[in-house]
N, C-alpha and C positions, 0 to 999 in steps of 0.2 A: 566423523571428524573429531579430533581431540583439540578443545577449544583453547587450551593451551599452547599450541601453535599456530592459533590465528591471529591474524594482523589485517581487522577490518578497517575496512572503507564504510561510513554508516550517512549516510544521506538522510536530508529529514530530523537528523540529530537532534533540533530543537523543539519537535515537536513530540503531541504525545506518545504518539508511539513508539516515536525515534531516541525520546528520552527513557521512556521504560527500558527500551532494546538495548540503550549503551548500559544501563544500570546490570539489566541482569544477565552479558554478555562480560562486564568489567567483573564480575564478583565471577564467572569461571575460569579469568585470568589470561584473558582473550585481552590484545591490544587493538587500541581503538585511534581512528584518524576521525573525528568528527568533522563532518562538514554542511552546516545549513546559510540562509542567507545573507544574517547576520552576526560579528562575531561578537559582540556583550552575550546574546543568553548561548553561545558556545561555550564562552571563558566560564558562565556560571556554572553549567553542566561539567565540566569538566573537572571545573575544582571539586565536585564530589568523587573522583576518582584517584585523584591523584598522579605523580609523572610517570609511575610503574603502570598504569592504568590507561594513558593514554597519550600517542606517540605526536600527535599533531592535531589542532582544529585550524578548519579553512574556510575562510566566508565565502562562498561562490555561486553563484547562480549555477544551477545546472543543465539549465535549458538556456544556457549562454556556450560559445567558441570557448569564448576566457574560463572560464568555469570550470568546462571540462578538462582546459590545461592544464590548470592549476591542481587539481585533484589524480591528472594522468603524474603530473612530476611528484607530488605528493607520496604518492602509488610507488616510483619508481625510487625514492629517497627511501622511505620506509618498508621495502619488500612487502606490500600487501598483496595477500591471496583470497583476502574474502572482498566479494563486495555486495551489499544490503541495498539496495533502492526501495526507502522506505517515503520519500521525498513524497507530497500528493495533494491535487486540490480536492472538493467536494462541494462541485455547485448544481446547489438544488433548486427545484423552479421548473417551471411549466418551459417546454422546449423556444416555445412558441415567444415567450413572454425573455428569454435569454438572448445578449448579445453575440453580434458573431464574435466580440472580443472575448466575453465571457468562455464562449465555445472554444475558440483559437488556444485559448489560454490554458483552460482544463487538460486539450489536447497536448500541448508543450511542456507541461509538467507531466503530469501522467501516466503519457504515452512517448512521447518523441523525445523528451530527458534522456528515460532510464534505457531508450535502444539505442542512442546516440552514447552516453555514458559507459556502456557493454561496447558497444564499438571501439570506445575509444579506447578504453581501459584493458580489451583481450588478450590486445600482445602482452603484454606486463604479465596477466593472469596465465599464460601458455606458457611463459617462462618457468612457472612454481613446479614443483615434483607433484603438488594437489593443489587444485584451486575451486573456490565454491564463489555461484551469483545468487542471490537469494533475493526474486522479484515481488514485495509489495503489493497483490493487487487487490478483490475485493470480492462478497457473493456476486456482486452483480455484475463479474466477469462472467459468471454463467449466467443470471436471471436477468434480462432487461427490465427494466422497475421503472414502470414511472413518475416520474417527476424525478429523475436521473437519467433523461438520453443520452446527453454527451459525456455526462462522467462512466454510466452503463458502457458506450463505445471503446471509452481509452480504457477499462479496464481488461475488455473483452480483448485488447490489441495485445496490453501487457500478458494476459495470458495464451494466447497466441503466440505470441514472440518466445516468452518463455517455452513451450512444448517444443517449438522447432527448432530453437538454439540449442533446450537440450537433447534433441535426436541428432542433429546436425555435431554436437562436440562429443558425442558418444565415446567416438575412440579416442580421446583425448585427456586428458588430467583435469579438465577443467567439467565440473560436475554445475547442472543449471534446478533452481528449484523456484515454487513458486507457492509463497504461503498467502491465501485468501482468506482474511477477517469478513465477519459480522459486523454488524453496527455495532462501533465502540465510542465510548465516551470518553472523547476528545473535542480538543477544541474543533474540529470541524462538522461536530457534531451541533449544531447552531438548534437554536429554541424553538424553530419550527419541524427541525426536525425528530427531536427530542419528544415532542407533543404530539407530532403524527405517531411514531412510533408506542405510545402510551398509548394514544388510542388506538392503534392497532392490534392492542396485547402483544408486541414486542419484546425481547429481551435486547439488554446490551455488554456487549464485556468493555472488560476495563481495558487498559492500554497493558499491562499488565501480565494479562492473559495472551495476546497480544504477541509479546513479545517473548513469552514461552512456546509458544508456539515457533518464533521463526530458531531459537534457542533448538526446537526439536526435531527441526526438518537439517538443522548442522548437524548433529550428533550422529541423528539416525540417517544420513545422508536421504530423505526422504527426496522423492521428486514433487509429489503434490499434496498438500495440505488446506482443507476447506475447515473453517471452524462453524462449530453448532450443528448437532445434530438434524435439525429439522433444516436446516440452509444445505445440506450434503445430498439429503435427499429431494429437496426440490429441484437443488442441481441437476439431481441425475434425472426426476420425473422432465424438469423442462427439457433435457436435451432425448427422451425419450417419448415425449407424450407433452409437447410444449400445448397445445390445445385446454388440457386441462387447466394450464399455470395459468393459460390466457383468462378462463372463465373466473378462476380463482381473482385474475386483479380484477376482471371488471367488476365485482362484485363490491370491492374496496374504492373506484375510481372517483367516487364523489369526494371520500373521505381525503381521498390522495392529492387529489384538487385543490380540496378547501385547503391545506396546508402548502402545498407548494405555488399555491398563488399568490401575485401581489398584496400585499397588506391589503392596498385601497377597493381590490377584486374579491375579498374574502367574502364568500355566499355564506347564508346557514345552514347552522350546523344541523347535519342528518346525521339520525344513529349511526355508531358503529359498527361493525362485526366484527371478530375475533380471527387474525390471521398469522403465521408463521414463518414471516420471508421478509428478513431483515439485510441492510447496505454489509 
C-alpha cells in the first residue's frame, strides 16, 4: 500500500503503541482520525502532527453503540480506508484470583470492540477501490501464558477473527492483516510484569518497534506478522508440539505465580530459570 493514500482510523491513539503508530504513520504522510477515550491527551498527540497530518480525533469508547457511531460517521466524513485496532487491556493475575468484571471487561475491549468495529465500519471500507484492517493482537494469541487466561483468550479470538475475515474478503478490495507484538514497554506493561519478565530473562520492545511493524505489514500488504524471533518459533513449536511449551512453563510456574499473585499472597522467592516466551 502507498501510505500516502491512507486515511486511517487509529484506535488506541493515546496509548503507547497507538502513539508510536500515529507518529511514525504521520511522518509517511498517511492521514490520521485519532480516536481514544479521552479527548485532552487526543488534542495533545495531535498537535505534534499538525492539520495536514491529521483529519479528525474522536473521544469514543469503542466497546460502546455510540462509539462505534461516532467513529462509522467519522469514517464516512473523512473517506477512510485504513482501519488500525490497536485499542487493548492487559490484565495480569492469577485467573482464579480475577473478577468476572475484570474478565468481561478484557473481553469487551480486546476482543468484542475491534469485531464489532470491523462490523461496523465494512461498508464504508467495501466502498474504497483498496481498503486494509490491521488487527492488534499479541504472542499469546498463539501461546496461552499463564497468569494471562483471559487476556491469552481475547487475543487468540482477535486472531482468529482476523484469518477468517481475511479468507472470508479474499475476493474483495478490502485486504485483513494482523500484527502480534511481544512484550512491549508500555504503560500496560505494569511493575509486576516488568519483574517477572526480568526474572525470566525476557526481552521487551519498545512501542516503537511496534509500530514499525504494523507500518510493514501496510506496505508490504503482509497477512501476518509475529515479532521476535524466539516468540515466531514457539508459536509455531506450541501449535506443533504444544506438549513441549507445556513442560517448558511448568518449569517457570512457581516464578509465574509469585508475580501474578496478589501482593498480600506473594510466597518466596524460588530461583529462577532462563526462558524465551514473552506477552
Amino acid at each position: 500500500m502507498n501510505l500516502t493514500d491512507a486515511r486511517i482510523i487509529l484506535t488506541g491513539a493515546a496509548g503507547g503503541i497507538g502513539s508510536a503508530t500515529a507518529a511514525r504513520l504521520a511522518q509517511t504522510g498517511a492521514k490520521l482520525i485519532l480516536t481514544d477515550l479521552e479527548q485532552e491527551p487526543l488534542d495533545r498527540l495531535a498537535a505534534n502532527f499538525g492539520p495536514n497530518g491529521v483529519l479528525a480525533t474522536v473521544a469514543a469508547d469503542v466497546a460502546s453503540d455510540a462509539g462505534r457511531s461516532a467513529l462509522v460517521a467519522a469514517a464516512r466524513q473523512h473517506e477512510a480506508n485504513v482501519l488500525i485496532n490497536a485499542a487493548g487491556l492487559n490484565p495480569f493475575g492469577l485467573f482464579a484470583e480475577q473478577t468476572a468484571a475484570d474478565v468481561a471487561r478484557a473481553f469487551a475491549i480486546n476482543a468484542t470492540a475491534p469485531l464489532l468495529l470491523c462490523h461496523a465500519l465494512l461498508p464504508v471500507l467495501l466502498e474504497r477501490r483498496s481498503a486494509h484492517i490491521v488487527n492488534v493482537g499479541s504472542t499469546f494469541g498463539s501461546i496461552g501464558f499463564p497468569g494471562f487466561a483471559a487476556y491469552s483468550a481475547s487475543k487468540f479470538a482477535v486472531r482468529g477473527f482476523s484469518e477468517a475475515l481475511r479468507r472470508e474478503l479474499a475476493d474483495t478490495a478490502v485486504r485483513v492483516h494482523y500484527v502480534a507484538p511481544r512484550a512491549t514497554r508500555t504503560a500496560l506493561a505494569t511493575d509486576r510484569i516488568r519483574a517477572m519478565n526480568a526474572e525470566l530473562g525476557v526481552g521487551m520492545d519498545s512501542p516503537q518497534t511496534v509500530a514499525a511493524a504494523i507500518e510493514r505489514v501496510l506496505r508490504e500488504e503482509r497477512s501476518e506478522l509475529l515479532l521476535g524471533a524466539p516468540e515466531r518459533l514457539f508459536a509455531k513449536l506450541n501449535a506443533l508440539l504444544p506438549g513441549i511449551v507445556d513442560r517448558s512453563l511448568r518449569r517457570q510456574l512457581a516464578v509465574i505465580r509469585r508475580h501474578a499473585a496478589p501482593v498480600s499472597a506473594t510466597p518466596a522467592r524460588p530461583a529462577p530459570a532462563p526462558l524465551s516466551i514473552t506477552p
